[in-house]
matplotlib code that plots the C-alpha trace (Angstrom):
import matplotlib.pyplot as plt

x = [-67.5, -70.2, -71.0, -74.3, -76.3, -79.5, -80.2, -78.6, -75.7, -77.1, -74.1, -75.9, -75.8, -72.7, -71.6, -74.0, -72.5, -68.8, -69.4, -71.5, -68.3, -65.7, -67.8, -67.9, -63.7, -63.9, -66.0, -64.0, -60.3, -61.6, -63.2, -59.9, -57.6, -59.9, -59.4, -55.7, -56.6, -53.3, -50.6, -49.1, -51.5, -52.3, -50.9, -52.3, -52.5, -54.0, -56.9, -57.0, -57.2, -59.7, -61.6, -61.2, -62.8, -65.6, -66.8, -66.1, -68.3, -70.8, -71.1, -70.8, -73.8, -76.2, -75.5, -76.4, -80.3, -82.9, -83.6, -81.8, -84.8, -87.5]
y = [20.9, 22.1, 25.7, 25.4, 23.0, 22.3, 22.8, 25.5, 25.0, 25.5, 27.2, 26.7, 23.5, 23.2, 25.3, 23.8, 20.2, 21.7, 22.9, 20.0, 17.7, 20.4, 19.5, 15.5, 15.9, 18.0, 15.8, 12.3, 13.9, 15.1, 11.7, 9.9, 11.9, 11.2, 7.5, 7.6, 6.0, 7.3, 5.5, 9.1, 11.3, 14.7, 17.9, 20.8, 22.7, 19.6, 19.8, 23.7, 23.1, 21.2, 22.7, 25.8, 24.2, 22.3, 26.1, 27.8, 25.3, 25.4, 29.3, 28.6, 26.3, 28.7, 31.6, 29.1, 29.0, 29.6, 32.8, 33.0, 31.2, 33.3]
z = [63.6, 61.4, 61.2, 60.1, 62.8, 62.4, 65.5, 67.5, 70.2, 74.0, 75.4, 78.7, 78.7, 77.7, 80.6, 83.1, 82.0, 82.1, 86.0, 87.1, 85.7, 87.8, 91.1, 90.3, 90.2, 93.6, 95.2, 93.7, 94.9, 98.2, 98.9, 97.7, 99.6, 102.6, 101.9, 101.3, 98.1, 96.3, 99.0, 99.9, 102.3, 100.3, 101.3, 103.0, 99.5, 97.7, 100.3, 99.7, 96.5, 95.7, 98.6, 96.7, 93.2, 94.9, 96.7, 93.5, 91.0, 94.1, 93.4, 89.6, 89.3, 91.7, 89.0, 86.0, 86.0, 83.3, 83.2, 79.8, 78.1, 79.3]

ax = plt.figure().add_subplot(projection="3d")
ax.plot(x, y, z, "-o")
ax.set_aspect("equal")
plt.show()
């Protein structure tokens, strides 16, 4: 990694791409478990779970906004 970029890290981004890829993995294992796609039915905590992680990026991604950059 070079410590001297020309052009400077968005941390925002990186954050905002980080959440948006937590919700894409909530929403794929939710939809899989709903279509048995993994031959064994998924447990009542695997549904909590990821229940869980798709409400907590959803609260995640509404606090990330540009406000930063004005």
């Amino acid at each position: 990694m070079d410590p001297n970029p020309e052009e400077p890290v968005d941390v925002y981004a990186l954050l905002r791409a980080a959440a948006e890829a937590r919700l894409r993995t909530a929403k794929a294992m939710l939809s899989a478990y709903e279509a048995n796609a993994f031959g064994t039915p998924a447990t009542p905590e695997d549904l909590a779970y990821w229940k869980q992680e798709l409400a907590d990026v959803q609260v995640e991604l509404a606090g990330l906004h540009d406000a930063h950059r004005t």
